[in-house]
C-alpha positions in Angstrom: -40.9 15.3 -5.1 -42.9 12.8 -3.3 -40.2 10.0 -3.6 -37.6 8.1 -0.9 -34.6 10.8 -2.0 -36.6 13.9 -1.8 -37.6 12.4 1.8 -34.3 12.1 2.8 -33.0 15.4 1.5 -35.9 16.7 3.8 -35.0 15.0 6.5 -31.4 16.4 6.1 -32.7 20.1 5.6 -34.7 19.5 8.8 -31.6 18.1 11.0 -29.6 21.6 9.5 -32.3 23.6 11.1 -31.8 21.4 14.2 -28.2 22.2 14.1 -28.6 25.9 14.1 -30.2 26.6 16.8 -27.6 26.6 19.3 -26.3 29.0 17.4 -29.9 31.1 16.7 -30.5 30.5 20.6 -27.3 32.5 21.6 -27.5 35.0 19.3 -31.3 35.7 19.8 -30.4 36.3 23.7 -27.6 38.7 22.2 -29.5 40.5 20.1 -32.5 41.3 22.4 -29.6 42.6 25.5 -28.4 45.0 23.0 -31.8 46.2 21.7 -32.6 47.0 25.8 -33.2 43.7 27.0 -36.4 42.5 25.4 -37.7 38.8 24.2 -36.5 38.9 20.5 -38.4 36.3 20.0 -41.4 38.3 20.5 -40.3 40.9 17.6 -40.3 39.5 13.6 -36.8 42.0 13.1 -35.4 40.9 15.8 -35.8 37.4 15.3 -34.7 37.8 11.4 -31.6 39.4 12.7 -31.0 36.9 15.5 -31.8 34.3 12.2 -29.0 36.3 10.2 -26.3 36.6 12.9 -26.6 32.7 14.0 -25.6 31.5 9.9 -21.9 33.5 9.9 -21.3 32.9 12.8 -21.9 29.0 12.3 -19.7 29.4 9.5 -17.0 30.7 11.8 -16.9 27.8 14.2 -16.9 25.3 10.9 -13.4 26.3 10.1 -11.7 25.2 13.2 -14.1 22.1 14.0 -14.4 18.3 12.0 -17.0 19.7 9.9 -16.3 18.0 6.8 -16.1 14.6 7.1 -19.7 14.4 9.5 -21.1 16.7 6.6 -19.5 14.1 3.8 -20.9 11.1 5.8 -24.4 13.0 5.7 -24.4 14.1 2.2 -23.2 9.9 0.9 -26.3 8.8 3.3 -29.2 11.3 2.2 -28.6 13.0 -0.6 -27.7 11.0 -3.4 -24.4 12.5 -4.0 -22.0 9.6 -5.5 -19.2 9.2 -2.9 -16.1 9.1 -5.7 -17.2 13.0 -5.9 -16.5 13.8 -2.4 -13.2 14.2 -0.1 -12.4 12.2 2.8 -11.0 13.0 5.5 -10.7 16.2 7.7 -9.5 19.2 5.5 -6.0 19.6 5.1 -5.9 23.6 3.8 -7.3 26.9 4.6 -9.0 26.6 0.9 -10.4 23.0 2.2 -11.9 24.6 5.1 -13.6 27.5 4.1 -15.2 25.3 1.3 -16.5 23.2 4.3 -17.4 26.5 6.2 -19.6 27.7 3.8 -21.0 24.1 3.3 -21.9 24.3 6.9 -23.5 27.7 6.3 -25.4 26.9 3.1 -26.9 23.4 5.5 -28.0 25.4 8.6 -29.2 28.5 7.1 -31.4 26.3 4.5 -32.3 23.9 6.3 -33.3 26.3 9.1 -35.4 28.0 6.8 -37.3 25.1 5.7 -37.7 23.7 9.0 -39.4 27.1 10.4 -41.3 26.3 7.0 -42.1 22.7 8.5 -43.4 23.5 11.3 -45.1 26.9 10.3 -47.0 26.6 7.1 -49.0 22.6 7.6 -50.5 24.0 10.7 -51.5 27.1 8.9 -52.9 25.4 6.0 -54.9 23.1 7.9 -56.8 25.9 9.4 -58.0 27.7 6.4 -58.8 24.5 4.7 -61.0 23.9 7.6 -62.2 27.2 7.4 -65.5 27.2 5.2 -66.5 24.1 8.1 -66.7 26.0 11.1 -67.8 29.5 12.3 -65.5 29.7 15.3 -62.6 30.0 12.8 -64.4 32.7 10.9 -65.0 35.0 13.5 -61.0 35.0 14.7 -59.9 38.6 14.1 -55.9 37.6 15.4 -53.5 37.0 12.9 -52.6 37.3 9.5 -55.4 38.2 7.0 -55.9 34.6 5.5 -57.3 33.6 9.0 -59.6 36.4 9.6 -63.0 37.1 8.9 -61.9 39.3 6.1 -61.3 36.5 3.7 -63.4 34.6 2.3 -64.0 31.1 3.6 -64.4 29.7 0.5 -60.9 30.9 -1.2 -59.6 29.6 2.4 -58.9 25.7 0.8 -57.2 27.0 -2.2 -54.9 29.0 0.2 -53.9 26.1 2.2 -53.8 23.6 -0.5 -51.2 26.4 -2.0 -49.6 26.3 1.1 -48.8 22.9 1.5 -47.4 23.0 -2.4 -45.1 26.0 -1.7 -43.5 24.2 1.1 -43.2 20.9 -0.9 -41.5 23.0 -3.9 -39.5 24.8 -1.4 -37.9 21.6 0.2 -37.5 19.6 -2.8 -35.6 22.9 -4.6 -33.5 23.4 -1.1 -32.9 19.6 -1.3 -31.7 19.7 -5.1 -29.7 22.9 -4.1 -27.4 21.2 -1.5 -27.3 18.2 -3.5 -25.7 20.1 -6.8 -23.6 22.4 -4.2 -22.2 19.4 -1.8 -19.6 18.2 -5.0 -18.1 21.8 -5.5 -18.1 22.9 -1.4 -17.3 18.9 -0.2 -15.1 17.9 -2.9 -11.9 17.1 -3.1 -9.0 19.7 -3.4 -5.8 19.1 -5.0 -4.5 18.7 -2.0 -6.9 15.7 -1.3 -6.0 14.4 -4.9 -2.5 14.5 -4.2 -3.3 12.8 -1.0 -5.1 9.4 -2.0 -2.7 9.4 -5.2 -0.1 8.9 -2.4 -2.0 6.6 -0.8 -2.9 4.7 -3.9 0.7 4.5 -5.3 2.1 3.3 -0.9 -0.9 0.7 -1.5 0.2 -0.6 -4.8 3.8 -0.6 -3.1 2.6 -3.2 -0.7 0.6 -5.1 -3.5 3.5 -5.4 -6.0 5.5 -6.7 -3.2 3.4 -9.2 -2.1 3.1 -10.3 -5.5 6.7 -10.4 -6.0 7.3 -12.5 -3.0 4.3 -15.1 -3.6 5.0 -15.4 -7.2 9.2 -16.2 -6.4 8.8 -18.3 -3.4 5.8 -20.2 -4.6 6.4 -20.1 -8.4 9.9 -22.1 -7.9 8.8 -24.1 -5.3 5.6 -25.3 -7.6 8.4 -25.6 -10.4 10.7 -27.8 -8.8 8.4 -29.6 -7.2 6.7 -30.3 -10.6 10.0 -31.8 -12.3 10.9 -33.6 -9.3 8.0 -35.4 -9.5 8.2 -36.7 -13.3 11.9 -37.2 -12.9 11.0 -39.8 -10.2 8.2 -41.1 -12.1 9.8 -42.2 -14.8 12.7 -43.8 -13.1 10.7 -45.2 -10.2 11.3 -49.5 -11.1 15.0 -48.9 -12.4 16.4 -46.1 -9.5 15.1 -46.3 -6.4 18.1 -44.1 -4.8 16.8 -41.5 -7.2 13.4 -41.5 -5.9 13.9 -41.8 -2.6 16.1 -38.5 -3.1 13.8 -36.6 -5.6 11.2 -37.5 -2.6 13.1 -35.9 -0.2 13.6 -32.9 -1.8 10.2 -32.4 -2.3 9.3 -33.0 1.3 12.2 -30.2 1.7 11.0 -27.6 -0.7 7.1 -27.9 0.7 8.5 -27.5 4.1 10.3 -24.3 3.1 7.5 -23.0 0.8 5.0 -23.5 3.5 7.4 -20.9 5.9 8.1 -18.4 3.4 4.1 -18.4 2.5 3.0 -17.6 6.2 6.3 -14.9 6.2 4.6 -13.3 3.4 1.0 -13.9 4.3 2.1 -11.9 7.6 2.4 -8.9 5.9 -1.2 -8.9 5.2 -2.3 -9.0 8.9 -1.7 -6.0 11.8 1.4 -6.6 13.7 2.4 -9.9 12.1 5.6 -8.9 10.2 7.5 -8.8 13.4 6.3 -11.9 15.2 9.2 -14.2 16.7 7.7 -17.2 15.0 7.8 -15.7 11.3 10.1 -17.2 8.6 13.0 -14.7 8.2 13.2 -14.0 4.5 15.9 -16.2 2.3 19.4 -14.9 2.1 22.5 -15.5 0.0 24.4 -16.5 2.9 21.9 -18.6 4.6 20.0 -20.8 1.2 21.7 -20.0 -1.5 22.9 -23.6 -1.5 20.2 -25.6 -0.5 18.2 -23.6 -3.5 20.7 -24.8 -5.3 20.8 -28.7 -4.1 17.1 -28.7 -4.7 17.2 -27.5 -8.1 19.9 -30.0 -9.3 17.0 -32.5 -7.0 15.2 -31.9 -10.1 17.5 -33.2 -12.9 19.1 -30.4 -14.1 22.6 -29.6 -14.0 23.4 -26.6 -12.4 27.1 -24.8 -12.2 27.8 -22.2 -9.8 31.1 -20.1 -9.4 30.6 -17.4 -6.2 33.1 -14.9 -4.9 32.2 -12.9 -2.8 35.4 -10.9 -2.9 37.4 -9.7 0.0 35.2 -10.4 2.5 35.2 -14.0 2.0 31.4 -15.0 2.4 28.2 -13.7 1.7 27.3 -12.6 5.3 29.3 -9.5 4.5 27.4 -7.5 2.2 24.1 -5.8 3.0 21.2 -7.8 4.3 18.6 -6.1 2.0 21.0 -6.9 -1.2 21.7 -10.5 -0.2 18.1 -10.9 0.4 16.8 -9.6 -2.8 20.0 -11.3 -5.0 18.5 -14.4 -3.7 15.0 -13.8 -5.3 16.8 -13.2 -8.1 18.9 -15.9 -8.5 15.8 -18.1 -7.4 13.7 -16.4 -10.1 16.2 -17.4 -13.3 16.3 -20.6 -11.8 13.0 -20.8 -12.0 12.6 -20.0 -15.3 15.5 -22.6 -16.7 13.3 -25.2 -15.2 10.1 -24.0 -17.4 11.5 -23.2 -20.0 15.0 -23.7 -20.4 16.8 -26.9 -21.5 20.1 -28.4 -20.6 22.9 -27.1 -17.8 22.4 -23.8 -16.1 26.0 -22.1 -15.5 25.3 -19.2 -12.6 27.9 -16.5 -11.5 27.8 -14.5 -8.6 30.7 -12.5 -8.0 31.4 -9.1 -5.7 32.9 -6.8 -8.4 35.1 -3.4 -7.4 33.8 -1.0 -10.2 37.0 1.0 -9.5 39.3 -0.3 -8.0 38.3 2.1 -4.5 35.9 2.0 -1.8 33.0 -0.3 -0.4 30.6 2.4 -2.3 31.5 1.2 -5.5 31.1 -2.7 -5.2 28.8 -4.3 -7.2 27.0 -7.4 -6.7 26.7 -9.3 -10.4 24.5 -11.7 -10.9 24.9 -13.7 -14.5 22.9 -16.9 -15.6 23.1 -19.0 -18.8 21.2 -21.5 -20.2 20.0 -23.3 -23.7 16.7 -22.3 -24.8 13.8 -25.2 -24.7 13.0 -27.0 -27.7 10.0 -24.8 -29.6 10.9 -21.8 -27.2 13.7 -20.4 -28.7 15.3 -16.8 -27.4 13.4 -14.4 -29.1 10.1 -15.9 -27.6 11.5 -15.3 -24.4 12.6 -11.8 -24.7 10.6 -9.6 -22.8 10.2 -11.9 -20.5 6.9 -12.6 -17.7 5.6 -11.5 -14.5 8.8 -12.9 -12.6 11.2 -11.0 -14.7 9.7 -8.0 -14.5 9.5 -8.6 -10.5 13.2 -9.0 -10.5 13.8 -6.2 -12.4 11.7 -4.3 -9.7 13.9 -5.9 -7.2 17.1 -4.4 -8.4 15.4 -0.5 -9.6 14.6 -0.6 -5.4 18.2 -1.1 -4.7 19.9 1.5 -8.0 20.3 -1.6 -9.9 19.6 -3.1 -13.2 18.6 -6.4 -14.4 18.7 -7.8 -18.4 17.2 -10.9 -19.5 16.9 -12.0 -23.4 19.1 -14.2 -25.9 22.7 -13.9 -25.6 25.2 -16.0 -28.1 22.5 -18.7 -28.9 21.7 -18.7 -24.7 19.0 -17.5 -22.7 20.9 -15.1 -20.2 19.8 -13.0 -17.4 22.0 -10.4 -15.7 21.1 -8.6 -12.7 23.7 -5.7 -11.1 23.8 -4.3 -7.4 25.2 -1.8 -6.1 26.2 -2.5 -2.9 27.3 0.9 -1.6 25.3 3.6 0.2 22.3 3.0 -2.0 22.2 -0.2 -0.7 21.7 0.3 2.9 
């Protein structure tokens, strides 16, 4: 009763009572014109009614004004109430904001009633436990019976003392009150719920595509990079030509890396993504061949066969799906330098699924490779964080992708639809 949280809760009763009073202010000068124009402060009914008209009438202005969240903020700050168990935000039904309403009603019309208490009761016991001390306070005949001569000075001090306990208990179980009632009247609705789940699932959006793009651009790059490196290692006395182009390629693929990192690490700041000196995201048209030059940097074989149908180049089909095949394509790469062994044979191919219109072309997307020695293709089957990012890739755009063993080869398939899904 006596500790820092029972303080605060007081404190937060008394600035309740502080908010009334506008409110008790107007309708006291109401009720006293229509009871002929008297002081209604100076009448205990009319001042009770004043009391009781001021509280609904609080409640009626909470519906239209920002009541909730300043009530919220108050609550998390003085009454203990775990934050998780209230809403945030202004309330977005009628259900939201009659909750707050009566929230705001339960706050003034307690805390009003403790702080007349406040002020009221230590003033009162102070006198009659200083009664039995001086005469002049025995002889007042005003007032109610506990400070006239009629009681007895010496049962004075327990009055007071009982006083000063009442109002304790009072505010400490007015306190406890609003703190149990703030998670049912401040809480979230379903409507709130359904709210931050949206928010939550737009937020994991961003996340999972930030991951997506770090873990492709970087994850090759750091790949290549890697086997570049002990390819020109080992041949460093007998082939300078070699190392002096593994070197290169190196110097290229940092170079690009280091762009595509600040493209991405734009998203994370306000009003970045559209700066004229970001990276523009790798397309199909504009690096699907130096990916591929830098792979083969590395000392693998790679084999590519494109058509990209009637159009005649990549530039044709939609930017989104030329920019995601790209990831793709890099991401399989990526993995045949890990973990693969031998040639990589990739196909990419514009497909009519019908023989018709634009809106069934399909862009398919097929890689091949041996298995690594002690990582055959049942190890590899499900497949890690980048395959499941691809496979993300494709869902956004209606497609598919497969990756497991296929006739003794590691194979990963991706298909696009590059129709009005696409756009």
């Amino acid at each position: 009763m006596f500790g820092p949280r029972a303080r605060l809760r007081w404190v937060h009763l008394i600035l309740g009572g502080a908010l009334l009073m506008p409110y008790f202010l107007l309708t006291q000068v109401v009720v006293g014109v229509l009871a002929g124009g008297v002081n209604a402060l100076a009448s205990t009914p009319l001042t009770f009614i004043a009391y009781g008209v001021s509280v609904p009438l609080a409640a009626l202005t909470a519906v239209f004004g920002p009541v909730r969240p300043l009530s919220v903020a108050a609550v998390r700050a003085m009454c203990g109430v775990p934050g998780e168990l209230l809403a945030e935000g202004p309330a977005r039904s009628w259900a939201a904001r009659g909750r707050a309403a009566a929230w705001w009603s339960l706050h003034l019309g307690v805390g009003a009633a403790v702080s007349g208490m406040s002020l009221a009761v230590p003033p009162m016991a102070v006198v009659l436990i200083a009664l039995p001390f001086f005469d002049s306070l025995q002889k007042v005949r005003e007032g109610p019976v506990w400070l006239s001569a009629l009681a007895s000075p010496y049962t004075a001090p327990f009055l007071g003392v009982g006083l000063l306990a009442g109002l304790v208990l009072c505010a400490t179980g007015a306190g406890l009150l609003l703190a149990r009632a703030a998670p049912r009247l401040l809480g979230p609705t379903a409507a709130d719920r359904l709210a931050a789940a949206e928010e939550r699932a737009a937020d994991l959006a961003v996340r999972n595509r930030l991951a997506r793009e770090l873990h492709d651009a970087v994850g090759h790059a750091l790949s290549a990079v890697t086997l570049q490196a002990v390819a020109a290692r080992r041949v460093l006395d007998s082939d300078p030509a070699f190392v002096r182009e593994a070197l290169a390629a190196i110097e290229d693929t940092t170079r690009r890396t280091v762009g595509e990192l600040d493209a991405v690490l734009g998203l994370l700041r306000d009003g970045d993504p559209g700066r004229p000196d970001a990276a523009p995201a790798p397309t199909l048209a504009a690096d699907l061949d130096g990916l591929l030059a830098r792979t083969r940097a590395s000392g693998t074989a790679v084999t590519a066969h494109q058509d990209p149908g009637p159009a005649g180049d990549w530039t044709q089909i939609p930017a989104i799906a030329s920019r995601e095949a790209y990831r793709i394509v890099q991401e399989g790469l990526s993995n045949a330098l890990r973990h693969g062994a031998g040639p990589v044979e990739l196909r990419i191919a514009v497909q009519e699924t019908d023989g018709g219109g634009s809106a069934h072309r399909e862009l398919e997307i097929t890689m091949t490779n041996p298995p690594g020695s002690g990582d055959g293709p049942a190890a590899r089957s499900t497949g890690g964080r980048g395959l499941h990012g691809a496979a993300e890739r494709a869902a956004l755009l209606g497609g598919r992708v497969e990756a497991g063993p296929h006739r003794g080869l590691w194979r990963l398939r991706a298909v696009l639809p590059l129709g009005a899904g696409a756009r």
